[in-house]
C-alpha positions in Angstrom: 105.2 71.9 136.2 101.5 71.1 135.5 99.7 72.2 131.8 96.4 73.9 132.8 94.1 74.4 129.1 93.1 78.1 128.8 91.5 77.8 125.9 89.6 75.5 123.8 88.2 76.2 120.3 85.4 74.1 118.5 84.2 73.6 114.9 81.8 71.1 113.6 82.7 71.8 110.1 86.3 72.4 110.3 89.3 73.5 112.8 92.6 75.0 111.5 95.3 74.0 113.8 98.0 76.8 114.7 100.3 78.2 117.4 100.1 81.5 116.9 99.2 82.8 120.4 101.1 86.1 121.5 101.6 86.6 125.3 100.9 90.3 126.0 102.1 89.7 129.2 101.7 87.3 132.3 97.8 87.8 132.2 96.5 87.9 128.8 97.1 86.5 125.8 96.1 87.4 121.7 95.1 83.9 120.2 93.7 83.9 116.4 90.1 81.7 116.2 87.8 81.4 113.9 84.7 81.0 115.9 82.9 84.0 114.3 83.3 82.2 110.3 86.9 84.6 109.9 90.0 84.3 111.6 90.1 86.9 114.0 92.4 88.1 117.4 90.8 87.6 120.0 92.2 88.9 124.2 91.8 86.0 126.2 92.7 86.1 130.2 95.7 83.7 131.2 92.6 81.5 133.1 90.5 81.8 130.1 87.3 83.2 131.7 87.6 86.1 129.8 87.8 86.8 125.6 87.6 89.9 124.1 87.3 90.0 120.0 89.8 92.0 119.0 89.3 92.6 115.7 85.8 92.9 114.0 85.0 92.8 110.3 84.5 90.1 107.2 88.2 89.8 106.8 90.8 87.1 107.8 93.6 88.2 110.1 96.7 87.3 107.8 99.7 87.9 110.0 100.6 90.0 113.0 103.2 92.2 112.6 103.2 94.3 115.5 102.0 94.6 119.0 102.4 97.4 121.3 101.4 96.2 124.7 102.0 100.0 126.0 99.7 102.1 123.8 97.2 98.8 123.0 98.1 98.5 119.2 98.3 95.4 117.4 98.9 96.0 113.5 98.4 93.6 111.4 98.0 92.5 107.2 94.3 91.4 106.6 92.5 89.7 103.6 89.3 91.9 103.1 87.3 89.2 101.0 89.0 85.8 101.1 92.5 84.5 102.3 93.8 84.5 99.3 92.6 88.3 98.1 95.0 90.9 98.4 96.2 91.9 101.7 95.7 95.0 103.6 97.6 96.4 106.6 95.1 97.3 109.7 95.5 98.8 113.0 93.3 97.3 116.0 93.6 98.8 119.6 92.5 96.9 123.1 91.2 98.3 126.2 93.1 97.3 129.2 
């Protein structure tokens, strides 16, 4: 079985290594980046031509705590100011 990259993310400044990525199922994937300056969920197609941002704000994504692939939920716990404020829970939803 061959490894085929999907996705890569870049920083000058500063990458924080993780393996958080949830498969939604055989096509698509929800991989946290911080590409936009917070750490965000992003939809990314299993060939990686597509992304989607997921969830949009000045907040860090903290920790996922549930998806629901059939009604296009993910909730999760963000940080409204900084990692290390208090956390909040959120609700995002995706378009298929």
């Amino acid at each position: 079985m061959a490894l085929k990259n999907i996705l890569t993310d870049k920083d000058d400044a500063f990458l924080d290594i993780h393996d958080n990525i949830v498969w939604l199922d055989k096509a698509q994937a929800l991989p946290t980046s911080e590409k936009d300056g917070w750490m965000h969920l992003y939809k990314v197609s299993r060939d990686g031509k597509n992304m989607q941002l997921i969830t949009k704000g000045d907040f860090d994504v903290v920790n996922i705590n549930c998806i629901d692939p059939a009604g296009g939920f993910v909730y999760y716990i963000a940080s409204p100011d900084n990692f290390t404020a208090l956390p909040l829970p959120q609700q995002a939803r995706w378009y298929r």
